[in-house]
TORKOL-4160 file (C-alpha; in steps of 0.2 Angstrom, whole numbers, padded with zeros to 4 digits, m for minus):
423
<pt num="1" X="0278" Y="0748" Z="0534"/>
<pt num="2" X="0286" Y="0756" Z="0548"/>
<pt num="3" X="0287" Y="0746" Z="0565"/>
<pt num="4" X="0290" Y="0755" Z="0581"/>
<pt num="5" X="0294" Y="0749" Z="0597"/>
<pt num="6" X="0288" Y="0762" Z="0610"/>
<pt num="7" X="0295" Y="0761" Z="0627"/>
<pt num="8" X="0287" Y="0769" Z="0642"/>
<pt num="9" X="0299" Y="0778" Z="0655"/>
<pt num="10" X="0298" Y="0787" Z="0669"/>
<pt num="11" X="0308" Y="0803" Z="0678"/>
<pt num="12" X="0320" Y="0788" Z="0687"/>
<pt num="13" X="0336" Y="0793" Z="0680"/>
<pt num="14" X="0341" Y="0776" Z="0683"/>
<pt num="15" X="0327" Y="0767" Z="0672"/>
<pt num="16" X="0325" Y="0749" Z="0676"/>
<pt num="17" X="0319" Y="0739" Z="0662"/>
<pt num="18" X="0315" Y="0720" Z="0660"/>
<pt num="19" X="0327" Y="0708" Z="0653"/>
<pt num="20" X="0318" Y="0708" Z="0634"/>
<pt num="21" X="0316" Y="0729" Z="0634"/>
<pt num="22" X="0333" Y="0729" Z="0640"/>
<pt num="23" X="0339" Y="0717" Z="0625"/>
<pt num="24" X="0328" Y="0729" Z="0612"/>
<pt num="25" X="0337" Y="0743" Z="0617"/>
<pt num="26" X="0354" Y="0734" Z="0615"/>
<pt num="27" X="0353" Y="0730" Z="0597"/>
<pt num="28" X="0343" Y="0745" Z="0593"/>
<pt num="29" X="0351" Y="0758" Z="0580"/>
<pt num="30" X="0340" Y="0773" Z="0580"/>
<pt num="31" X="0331" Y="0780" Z="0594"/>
<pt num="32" X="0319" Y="0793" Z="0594"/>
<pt num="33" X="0310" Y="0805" Z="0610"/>
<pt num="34" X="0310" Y="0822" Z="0619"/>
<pt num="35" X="0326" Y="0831" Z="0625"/>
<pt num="36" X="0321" Y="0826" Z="0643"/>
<pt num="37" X="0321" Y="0805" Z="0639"/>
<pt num="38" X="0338" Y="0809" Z="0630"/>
<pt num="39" X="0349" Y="0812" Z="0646"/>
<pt num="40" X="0337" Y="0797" Z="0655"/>
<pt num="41" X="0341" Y="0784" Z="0641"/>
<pt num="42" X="0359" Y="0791" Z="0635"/>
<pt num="43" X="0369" Y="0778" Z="0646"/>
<pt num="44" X="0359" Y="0764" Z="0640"/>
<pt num="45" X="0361" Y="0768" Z="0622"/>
<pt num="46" X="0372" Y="0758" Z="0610"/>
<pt num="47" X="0386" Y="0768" Z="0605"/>
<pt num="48" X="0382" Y="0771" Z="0586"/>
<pt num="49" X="0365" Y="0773" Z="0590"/>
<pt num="50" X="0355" Y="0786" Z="0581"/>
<pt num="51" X="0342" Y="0796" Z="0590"/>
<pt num="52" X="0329" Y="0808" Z="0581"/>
<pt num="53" X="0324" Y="0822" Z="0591"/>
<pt num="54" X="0303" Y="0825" Z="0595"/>
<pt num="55" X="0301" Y="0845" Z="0593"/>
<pt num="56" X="0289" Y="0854" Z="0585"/>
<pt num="57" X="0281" Y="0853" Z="0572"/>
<pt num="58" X="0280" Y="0835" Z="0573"/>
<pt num="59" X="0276" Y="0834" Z="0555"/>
<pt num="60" X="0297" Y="0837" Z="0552"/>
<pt num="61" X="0299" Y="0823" Z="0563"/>
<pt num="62" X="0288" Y="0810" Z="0554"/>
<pt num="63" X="0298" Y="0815" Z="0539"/>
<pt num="64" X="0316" Y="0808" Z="0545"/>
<pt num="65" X="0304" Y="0792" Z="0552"/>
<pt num="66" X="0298" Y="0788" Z="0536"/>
<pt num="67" X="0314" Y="0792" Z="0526"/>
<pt num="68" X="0322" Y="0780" Z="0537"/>
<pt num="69" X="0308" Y="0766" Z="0534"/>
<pt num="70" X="0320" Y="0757" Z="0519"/>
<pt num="71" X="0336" Y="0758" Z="0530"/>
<pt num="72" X="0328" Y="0751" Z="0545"/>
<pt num="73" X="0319" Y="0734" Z="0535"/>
<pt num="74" X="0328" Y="0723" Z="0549"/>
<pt num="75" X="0328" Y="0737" Z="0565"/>
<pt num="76" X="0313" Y="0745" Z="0572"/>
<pt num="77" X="0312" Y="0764" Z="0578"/>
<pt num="78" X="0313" Y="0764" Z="0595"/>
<pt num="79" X="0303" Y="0780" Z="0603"/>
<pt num="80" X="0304" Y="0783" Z="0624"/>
<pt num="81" X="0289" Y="0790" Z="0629"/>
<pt num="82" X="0283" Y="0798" Z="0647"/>
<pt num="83" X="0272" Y="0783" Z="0656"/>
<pt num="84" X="0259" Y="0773" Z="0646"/>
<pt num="85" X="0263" Y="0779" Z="0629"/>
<pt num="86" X="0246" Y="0777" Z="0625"/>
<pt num="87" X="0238" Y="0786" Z="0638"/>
<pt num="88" X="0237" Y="0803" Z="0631"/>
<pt num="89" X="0253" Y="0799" Z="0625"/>
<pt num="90" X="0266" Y="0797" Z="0608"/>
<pt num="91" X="0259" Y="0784" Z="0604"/>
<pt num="92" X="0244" Y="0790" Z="0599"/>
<pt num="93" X="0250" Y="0801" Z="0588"/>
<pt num="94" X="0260" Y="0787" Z="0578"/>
<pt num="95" X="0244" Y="0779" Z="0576"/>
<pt num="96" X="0236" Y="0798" Z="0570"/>
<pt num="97" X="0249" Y="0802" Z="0558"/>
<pt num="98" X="0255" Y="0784" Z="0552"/>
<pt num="99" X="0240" Y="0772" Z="0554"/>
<pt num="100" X="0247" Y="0759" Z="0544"/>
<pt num="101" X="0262" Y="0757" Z="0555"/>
<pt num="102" X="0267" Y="0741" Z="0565"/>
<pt num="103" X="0268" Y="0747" Z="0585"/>
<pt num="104" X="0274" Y="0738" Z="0599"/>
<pt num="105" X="0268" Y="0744" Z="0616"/>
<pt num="106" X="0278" Y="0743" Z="0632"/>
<pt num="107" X="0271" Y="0754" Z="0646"/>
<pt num="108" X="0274" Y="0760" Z="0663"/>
<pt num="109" X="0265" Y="0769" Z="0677"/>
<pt num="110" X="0260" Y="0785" Z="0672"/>
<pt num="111" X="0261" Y="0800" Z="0682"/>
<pt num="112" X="0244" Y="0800" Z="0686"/>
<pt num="113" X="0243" Y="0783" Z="0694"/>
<pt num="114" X="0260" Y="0786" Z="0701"/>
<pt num="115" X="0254" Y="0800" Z="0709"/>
<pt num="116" X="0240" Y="0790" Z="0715"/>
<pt num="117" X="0249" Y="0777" Z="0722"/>
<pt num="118" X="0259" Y="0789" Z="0733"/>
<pt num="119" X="0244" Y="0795" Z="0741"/>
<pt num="120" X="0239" Y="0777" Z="0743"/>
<pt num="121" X="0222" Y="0781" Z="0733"/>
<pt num="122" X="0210" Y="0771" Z="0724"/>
<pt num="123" X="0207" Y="0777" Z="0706"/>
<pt num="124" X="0197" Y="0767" Z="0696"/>
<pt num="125" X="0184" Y="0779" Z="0698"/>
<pt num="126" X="0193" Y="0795" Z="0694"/>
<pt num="127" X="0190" Y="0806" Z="0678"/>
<pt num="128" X="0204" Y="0809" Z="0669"/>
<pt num="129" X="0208" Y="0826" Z="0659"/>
<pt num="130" X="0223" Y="0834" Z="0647"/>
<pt num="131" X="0226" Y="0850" Z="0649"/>
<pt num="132" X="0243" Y="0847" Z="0640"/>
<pt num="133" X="0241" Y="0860" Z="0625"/>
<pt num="134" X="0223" Y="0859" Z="0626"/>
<pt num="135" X="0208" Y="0872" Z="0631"/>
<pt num="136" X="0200" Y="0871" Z="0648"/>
<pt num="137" X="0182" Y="0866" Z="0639"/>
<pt num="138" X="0184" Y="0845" Z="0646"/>
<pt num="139" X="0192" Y="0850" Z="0663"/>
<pt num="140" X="0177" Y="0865" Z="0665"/>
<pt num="141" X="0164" Y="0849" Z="0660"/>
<pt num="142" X="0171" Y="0839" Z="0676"/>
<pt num="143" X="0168" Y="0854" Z="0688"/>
<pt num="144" X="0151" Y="0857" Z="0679"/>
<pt num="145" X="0146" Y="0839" Z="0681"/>
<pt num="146" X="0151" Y="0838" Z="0699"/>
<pt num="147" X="0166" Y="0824" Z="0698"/>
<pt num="148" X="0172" Y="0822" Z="0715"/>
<pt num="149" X="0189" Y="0815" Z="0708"/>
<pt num="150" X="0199" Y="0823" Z="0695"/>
<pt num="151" X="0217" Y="0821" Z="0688"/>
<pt num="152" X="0224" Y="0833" Z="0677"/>
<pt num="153" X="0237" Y="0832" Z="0665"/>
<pt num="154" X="0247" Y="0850" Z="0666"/>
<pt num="155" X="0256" Y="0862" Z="0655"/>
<pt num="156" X="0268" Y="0878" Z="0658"/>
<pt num="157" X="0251" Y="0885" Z="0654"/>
<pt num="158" X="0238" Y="0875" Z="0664"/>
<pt num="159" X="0248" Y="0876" Z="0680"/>
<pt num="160" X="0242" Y="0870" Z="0697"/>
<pt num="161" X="0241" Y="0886" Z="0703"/>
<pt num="162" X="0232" Y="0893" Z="0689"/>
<pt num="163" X="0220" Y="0876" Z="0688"/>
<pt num="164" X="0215" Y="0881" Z="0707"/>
<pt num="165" X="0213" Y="0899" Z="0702"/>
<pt num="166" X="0200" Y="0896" Z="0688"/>
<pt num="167" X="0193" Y="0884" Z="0701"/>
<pt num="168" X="0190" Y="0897" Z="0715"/>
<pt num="169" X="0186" Y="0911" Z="0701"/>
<pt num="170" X="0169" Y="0900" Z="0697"/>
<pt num="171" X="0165" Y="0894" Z="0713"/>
<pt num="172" X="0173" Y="0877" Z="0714"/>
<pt num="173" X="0179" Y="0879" Z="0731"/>
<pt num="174" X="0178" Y="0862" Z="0741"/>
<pt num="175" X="0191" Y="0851" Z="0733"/>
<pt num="176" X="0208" Y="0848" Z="0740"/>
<pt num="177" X="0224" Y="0849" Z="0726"/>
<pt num="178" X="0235" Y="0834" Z="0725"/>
<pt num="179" X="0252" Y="0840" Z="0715"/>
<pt num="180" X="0263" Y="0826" Z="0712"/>
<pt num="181" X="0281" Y="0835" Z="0704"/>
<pt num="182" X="0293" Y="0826" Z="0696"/>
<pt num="183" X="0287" Y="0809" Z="0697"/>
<pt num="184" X="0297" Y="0792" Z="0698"/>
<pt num="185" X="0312" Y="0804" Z="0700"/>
<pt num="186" X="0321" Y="0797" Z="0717"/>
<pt num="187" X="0329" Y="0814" Z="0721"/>
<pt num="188" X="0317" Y="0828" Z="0715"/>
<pt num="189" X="0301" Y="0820" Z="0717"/>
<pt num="190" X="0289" Y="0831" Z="0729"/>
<pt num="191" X="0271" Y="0828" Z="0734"/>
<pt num="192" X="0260" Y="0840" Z="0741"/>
<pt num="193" X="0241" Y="0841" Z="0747"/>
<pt num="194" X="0236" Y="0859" Z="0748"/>
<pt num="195" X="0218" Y="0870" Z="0748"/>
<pt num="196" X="0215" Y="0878" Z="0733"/>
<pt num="197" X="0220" Y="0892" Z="0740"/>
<pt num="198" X="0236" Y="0887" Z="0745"/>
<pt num="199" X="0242" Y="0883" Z="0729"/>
<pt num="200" X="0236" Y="0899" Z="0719"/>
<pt num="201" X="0251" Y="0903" Z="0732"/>
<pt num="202" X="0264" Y="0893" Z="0724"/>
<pt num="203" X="0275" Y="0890" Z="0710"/>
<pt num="204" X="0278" Y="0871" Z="0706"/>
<pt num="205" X="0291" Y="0863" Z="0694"/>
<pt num="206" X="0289" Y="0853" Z="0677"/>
<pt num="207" X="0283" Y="0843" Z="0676"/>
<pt num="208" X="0270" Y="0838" Z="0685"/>
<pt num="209" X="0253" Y="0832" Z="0687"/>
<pt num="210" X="0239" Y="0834" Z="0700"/>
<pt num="211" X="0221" Y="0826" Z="0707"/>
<pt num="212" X="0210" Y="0835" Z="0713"/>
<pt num="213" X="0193" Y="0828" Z="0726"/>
<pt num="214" X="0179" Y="0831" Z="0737"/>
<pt num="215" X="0166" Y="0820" Z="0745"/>
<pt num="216" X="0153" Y="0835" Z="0749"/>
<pt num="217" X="0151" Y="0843" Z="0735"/>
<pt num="218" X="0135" Y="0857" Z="0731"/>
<pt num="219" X="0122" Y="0849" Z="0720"/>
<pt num="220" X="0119" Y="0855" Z="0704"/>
<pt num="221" X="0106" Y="0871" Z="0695"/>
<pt num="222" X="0092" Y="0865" Z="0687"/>
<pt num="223" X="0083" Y="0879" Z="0681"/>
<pt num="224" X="0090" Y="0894" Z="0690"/>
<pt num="225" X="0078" Y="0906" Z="0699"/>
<pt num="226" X="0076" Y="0921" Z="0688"/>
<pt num="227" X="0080" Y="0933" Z="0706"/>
<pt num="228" X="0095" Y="0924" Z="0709"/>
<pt num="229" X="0102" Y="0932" Z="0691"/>
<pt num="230" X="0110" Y="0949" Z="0690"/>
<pt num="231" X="0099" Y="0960" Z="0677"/>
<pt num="232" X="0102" Y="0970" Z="0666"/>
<pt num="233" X="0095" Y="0988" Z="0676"/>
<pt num="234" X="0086" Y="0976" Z="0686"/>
<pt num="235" X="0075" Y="0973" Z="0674"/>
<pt num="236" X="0067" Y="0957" Z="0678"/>
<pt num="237" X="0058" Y="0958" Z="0659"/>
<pt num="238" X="0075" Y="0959" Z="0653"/>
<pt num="239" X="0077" Y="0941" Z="0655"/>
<pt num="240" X="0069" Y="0923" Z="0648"/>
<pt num="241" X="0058" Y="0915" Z="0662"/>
<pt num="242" X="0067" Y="0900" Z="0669"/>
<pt num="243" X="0052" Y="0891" Z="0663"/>
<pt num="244" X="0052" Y="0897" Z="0646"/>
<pt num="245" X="0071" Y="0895" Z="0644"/>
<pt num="246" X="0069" Y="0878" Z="0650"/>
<pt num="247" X="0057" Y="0874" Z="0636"/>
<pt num="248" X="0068" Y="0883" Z="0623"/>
<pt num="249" X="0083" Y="0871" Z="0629"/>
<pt num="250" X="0071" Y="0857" Z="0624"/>
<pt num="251" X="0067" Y="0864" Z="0609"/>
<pt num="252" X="0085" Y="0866" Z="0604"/>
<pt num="253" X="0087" Y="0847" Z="0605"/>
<pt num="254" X="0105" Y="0852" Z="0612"/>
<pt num="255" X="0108" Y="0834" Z="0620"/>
<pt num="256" X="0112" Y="0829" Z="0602"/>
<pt num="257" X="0121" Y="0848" Z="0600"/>
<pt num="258" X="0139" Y="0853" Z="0597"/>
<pt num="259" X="0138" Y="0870" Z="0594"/>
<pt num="260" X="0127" Y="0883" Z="0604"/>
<pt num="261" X="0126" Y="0902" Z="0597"/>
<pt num="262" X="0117" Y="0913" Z="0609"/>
<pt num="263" X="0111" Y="0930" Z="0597"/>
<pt num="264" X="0109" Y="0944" Z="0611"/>
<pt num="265" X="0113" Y="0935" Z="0626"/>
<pt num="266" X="0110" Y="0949" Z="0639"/>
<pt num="267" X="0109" Y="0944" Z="0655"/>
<pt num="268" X="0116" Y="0927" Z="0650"/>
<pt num="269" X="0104" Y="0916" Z="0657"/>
<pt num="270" X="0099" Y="0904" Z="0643"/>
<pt num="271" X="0120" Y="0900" Z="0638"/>
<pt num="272" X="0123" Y="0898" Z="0657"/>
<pt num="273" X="0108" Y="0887" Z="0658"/>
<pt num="274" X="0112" Y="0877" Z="0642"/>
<pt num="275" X="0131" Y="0876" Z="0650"/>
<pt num="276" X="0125" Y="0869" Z="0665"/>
<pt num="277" X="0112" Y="0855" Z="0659"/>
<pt num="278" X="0123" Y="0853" Z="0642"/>
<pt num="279" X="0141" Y="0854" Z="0648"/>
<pt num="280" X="0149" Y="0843" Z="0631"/>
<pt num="281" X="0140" Y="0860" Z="0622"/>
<pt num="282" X="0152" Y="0874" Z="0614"/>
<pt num="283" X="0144" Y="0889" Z="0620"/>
<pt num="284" X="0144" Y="0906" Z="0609"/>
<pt num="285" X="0137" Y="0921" Z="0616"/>
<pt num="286" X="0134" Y="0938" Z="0605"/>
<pt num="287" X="0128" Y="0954" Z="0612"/>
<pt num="288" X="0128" Y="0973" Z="0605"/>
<pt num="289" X="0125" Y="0980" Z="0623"/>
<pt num="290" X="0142" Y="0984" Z="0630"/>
<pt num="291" X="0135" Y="0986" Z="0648"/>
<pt num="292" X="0130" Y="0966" Z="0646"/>
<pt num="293" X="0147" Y="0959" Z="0647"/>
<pt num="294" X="0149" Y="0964" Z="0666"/>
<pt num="295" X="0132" Y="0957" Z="0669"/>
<pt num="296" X="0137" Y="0940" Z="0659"/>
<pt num="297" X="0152" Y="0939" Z="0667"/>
<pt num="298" X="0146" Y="0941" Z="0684"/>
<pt num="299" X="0132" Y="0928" Z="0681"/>
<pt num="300" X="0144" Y="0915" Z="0675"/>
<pt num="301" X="0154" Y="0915" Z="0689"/>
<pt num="302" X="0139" Y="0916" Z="0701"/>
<pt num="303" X="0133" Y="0899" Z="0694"/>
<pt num="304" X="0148" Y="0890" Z="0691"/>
<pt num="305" X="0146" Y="0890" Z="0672"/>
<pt num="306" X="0165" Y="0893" Z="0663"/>
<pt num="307" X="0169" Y="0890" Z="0646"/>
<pt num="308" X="0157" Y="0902" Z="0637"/>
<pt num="309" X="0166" Y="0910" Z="0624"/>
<pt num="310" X="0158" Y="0929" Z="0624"/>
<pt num="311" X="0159" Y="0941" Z="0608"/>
<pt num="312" X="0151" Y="0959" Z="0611"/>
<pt num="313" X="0147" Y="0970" Z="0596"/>
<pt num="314" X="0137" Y="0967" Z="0580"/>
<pt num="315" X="0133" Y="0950" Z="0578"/>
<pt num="316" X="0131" Y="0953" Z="0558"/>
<pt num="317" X="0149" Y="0960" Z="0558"/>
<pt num="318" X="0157" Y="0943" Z="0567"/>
<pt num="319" X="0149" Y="0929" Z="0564"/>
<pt num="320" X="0159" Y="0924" Z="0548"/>
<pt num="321" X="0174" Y="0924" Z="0557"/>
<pt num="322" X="0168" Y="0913" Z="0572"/>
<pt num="323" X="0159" Y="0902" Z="0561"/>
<pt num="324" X="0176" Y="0897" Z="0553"/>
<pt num="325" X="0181" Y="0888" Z="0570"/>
<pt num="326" X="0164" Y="0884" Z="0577"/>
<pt num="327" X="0148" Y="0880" Z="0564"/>
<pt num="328" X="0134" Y="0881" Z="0574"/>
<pt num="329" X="0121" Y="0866" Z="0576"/>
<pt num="330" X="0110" Y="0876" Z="0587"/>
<pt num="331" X="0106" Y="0894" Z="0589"/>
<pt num="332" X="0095" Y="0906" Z="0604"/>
<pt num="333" X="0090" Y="0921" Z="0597"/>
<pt num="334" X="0086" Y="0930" Z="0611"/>
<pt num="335" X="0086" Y="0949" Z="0603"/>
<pt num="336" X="0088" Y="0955" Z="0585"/>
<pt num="337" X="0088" Y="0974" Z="0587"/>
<pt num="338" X="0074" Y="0976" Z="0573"/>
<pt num="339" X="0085" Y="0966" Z="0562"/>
<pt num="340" X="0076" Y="0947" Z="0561"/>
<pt num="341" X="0078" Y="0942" Z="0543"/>
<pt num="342" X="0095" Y="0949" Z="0541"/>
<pt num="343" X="0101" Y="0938" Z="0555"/>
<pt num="344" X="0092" Y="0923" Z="0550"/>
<pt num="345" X="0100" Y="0926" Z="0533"/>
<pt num="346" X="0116" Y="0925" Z="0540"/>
<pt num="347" X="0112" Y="0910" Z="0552"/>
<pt num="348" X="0107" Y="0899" Z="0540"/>
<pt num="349" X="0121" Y="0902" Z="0529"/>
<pt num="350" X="0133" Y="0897" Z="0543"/>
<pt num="351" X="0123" Y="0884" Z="0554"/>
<pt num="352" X="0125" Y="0864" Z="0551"/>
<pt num="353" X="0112" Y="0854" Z="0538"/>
<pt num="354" X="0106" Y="0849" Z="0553"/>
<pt num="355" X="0103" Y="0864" Z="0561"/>
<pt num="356" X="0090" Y="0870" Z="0572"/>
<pt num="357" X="0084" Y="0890" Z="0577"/>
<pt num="358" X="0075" Y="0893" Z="0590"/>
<pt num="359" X="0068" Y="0911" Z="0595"/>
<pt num="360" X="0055" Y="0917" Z="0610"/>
<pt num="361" X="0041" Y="0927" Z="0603"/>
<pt num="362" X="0032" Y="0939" Z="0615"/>
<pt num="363" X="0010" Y="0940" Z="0610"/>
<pt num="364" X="0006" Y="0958" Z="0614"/>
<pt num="365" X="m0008" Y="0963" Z="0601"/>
<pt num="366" X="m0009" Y="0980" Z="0611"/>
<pt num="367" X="0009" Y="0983" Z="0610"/>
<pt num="368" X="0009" Y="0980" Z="0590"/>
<pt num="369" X="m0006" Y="0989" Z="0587"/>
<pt num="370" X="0001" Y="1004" Z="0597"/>
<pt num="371" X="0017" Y="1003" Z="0585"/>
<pt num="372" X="0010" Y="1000" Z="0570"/>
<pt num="373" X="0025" Y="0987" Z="0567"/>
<pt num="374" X="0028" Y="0971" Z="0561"/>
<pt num="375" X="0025" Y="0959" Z="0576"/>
<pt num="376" X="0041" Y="0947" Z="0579"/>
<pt num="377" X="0031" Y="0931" Z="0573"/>
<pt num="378" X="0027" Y="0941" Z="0557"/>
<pt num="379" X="0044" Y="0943" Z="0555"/>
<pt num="380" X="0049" Y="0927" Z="0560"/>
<pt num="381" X="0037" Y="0919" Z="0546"/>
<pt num="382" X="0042" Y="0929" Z="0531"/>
<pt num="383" X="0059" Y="0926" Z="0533"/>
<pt num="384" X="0058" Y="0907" Z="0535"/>
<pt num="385" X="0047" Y="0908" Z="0521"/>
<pt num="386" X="0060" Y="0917" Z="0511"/>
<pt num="387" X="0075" Y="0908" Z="0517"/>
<pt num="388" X="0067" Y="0890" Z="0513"/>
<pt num="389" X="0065" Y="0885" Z="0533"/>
<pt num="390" X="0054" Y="0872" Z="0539"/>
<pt num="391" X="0045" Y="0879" Z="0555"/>
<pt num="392" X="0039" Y="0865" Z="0568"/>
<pt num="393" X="0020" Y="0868" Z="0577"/>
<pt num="394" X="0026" Y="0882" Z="0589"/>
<pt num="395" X="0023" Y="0883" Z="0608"/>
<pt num="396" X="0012" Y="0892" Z="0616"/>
<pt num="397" X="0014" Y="0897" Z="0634"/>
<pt num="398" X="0009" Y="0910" Z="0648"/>
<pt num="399" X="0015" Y="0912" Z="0665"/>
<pt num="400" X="0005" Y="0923" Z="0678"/>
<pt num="401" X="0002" Y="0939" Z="0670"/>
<pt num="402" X="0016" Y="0939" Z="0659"/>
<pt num="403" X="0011" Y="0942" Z="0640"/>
<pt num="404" X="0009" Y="0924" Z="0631"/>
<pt num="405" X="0027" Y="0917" Z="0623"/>
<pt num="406" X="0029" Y="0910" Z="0608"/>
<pt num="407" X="0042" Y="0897" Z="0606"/>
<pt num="408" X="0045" Y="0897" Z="0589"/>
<pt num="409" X="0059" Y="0883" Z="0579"/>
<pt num="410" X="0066" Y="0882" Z="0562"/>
<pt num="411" X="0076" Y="0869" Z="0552"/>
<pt num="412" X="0082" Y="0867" Z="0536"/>
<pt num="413" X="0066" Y="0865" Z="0526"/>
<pt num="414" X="0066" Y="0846" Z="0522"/>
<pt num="415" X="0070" Y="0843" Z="0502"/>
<pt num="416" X="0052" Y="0842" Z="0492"/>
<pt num="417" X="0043" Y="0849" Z="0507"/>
<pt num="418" X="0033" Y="0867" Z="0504"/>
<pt num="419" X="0025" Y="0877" Z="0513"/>
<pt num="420" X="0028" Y="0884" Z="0532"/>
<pt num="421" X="0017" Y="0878" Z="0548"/>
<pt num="422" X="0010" Y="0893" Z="0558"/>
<pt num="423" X="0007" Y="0881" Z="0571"/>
């Protein structure tokens, strides 16, 4: 078994340790951490110490760790780490990778309360979010759910300033940025208090960290107005009714959802919708119509709803490869293109055992007659019948003189169980 001692530091490049951390580090004989707690610790460190470098891939460095675990029986690897190592921090990652291993924990300040304590700010109730080599989906969740304090963790890629750009792109407007640079650092360390604006002004050094707050915030959509959407041709049939697509969230179950597919998203209103009521969901939205995306993208940022992965084309001919990184739990379909079965084929050879499909079907026995085409519920039942889906009793609804809507919603048909319910 492998025992590390993990030792929280901060920017200070004159670290000030406790009399027992100080003593550890005096009779320690390897050392381990990022190029940056190198030149910190280098004074401190004994002089045959040796010291393992933390790069990329990390899966070379928990090679030397491990090849050293029999010539340190009586010495523990002793790893700096930025702040509270186990707040989004190496230690974590020792636990990941080596869960057997024996780790001792001693933390400082990180940069997020450091940062808090200079503005002399109460945190207890703040969110906290990495954007540290991570996507935006967790920090778009806090804007989504309205937090009126939020401190992010950055990157060379999730800047301050592009953090309050996405933040103005979608609406978010009434916070002010806290940016707290090289923290604990006597010389260097800088804190500003800017408007969002302000800051998509600025370039600020690494590293840093910021919070962001508001105490009037807007409140939050529930069930849009369908004349606040833009349209497709300003076609207001071009769009699910905020009542229906209301109905069809609940009958997606998406509270218990990972993974949202939107088939033929136009305007966009039911993955903005779901984003907005269900913000944990992975959204992704397909459409064949090229003029859609414009419209989609306009929508989103209208309504405050970022993070919805668009894909334009023929669904058939990309699903497989966004189905590698995103199985789907739940999927909309909200157009098909004359093509029903052979997208339901293909849904349920990618959705989740627990899946659930749910499509809007409109009644218009003038409409089918005149075409002398299968209806969309016909449709619909053969290939649930064909595929082996269980259909629930549909939903039948009408809104002023609109033509009657059939919910309809398909599972995996339960093992032993025959037969399909027309509702």
């Amino acid at each position: 078994m492998i025992r590390f001692i993990v030792i929280g530091i901060t920017d200070n490049p004159q670290p000030f340790f406790p009399p027992e951390v100080l003593e550890i580090i005096k009779n320690g004989k390897v050392f381990s951490g990022g190029k940056r707690h190198h030149e910190i610790m280098a004074p401190l460190l004994p002089t045959d110490a040796q010291w393992i470098d933390i790069t990329v891939p990390l899966d070379a460095v928990f090679e030397r760790y491990e090849s050293l675990s029999g010539k340190t029986a009586e010495h523990s690897i002793i790893v700096f780490a930025s702040g509270d190592p186990l707040f989004f921090g190496f230690a974590n990652t020792i636990k990941r990778k080596l869960p057997e291993a024996d780790i001792v924990v001693y933390p400082t300040f990180n940069s997020l309360q450091m940062l808090a304590h200079r503005l002399v700010m109460p945190y207890h109730d703040m969110r906290i979010v990495s954007l540290t080599g991570r996507p935006w989906h967790e920090f778009d969740r806090t804007l989504i759910e309205r937090a009126e304090k939020i401190g992010v963790l950055t990157d060379k890629e999730h800047t301050p300033s592009a953090i309050a750009r996405r933040m103005l792109d979608y609406g978010y407007t009434n916070y002010t940025i806290h940016i707290g640079e090289h923290l604990g650092n006597p010389l260097l360390e800088k804190i500003s208090s800017l408007t969002l604006e302000e800051a998509t002004q600025r370039e600020f050094e690494m590293p840093n960290c910021i919070i962001i707050d508001s105490c009037n915030l807007p409140n939050s959509w529930f069930g849009i107005p369908d004349n606040q959407f833009e349209l497709l041709d300003g076609r207001e049939k071009m769009i699910t009714k905020m009542p229906i697509r209301l109905l069809t969230l609940q009958a997606l179950d998406l509270h218990k959802r990972h993974v949202l597919w939107d088939i033929g998203f136009c305007t966009g209103s039911v993955s903005i919708e779901a984003r907005l009521q269900f913000p944990h969901l992975q959204i992704e939205a397909f459409e064949i119509r090229p003029e859609c995306k414009a419209i989609i993208h306009e929508n989103v940022r209208r309504f405050g709803a970022p993070g919805i992965n668009v894909h334009m084309g023929d669904f058939l001919g990309c699903c497989d490869v966004i189905a590698t990184s995103s199985t789907p739990d739940a999927v909309f379909i909200g157009g098909h293109g004359g093509h029903l079965k052979e997208i339901m084929s293909k849904v349920k050879d990618v959705i989740a055992p627990d899946g659930v499909i749910v499509m809007n079907s409109v009644t218009s026995p003038v409409v089918e007659q005149m075409t002398c085409r299968p209806s969309t519920r016909q449709l619909w039942n053969e290939a649930c019948e064909e595929l082996g889906l269980h259909q629930d009793t549909l939903l039948r609804i009408q809104l002023n003189d609109y033509n009657p809507i059939e919910i309809l919603k398909a599972t995996i048909k339960p093992f032993g169980r025959q037969g399909v319910n027309n509702g």
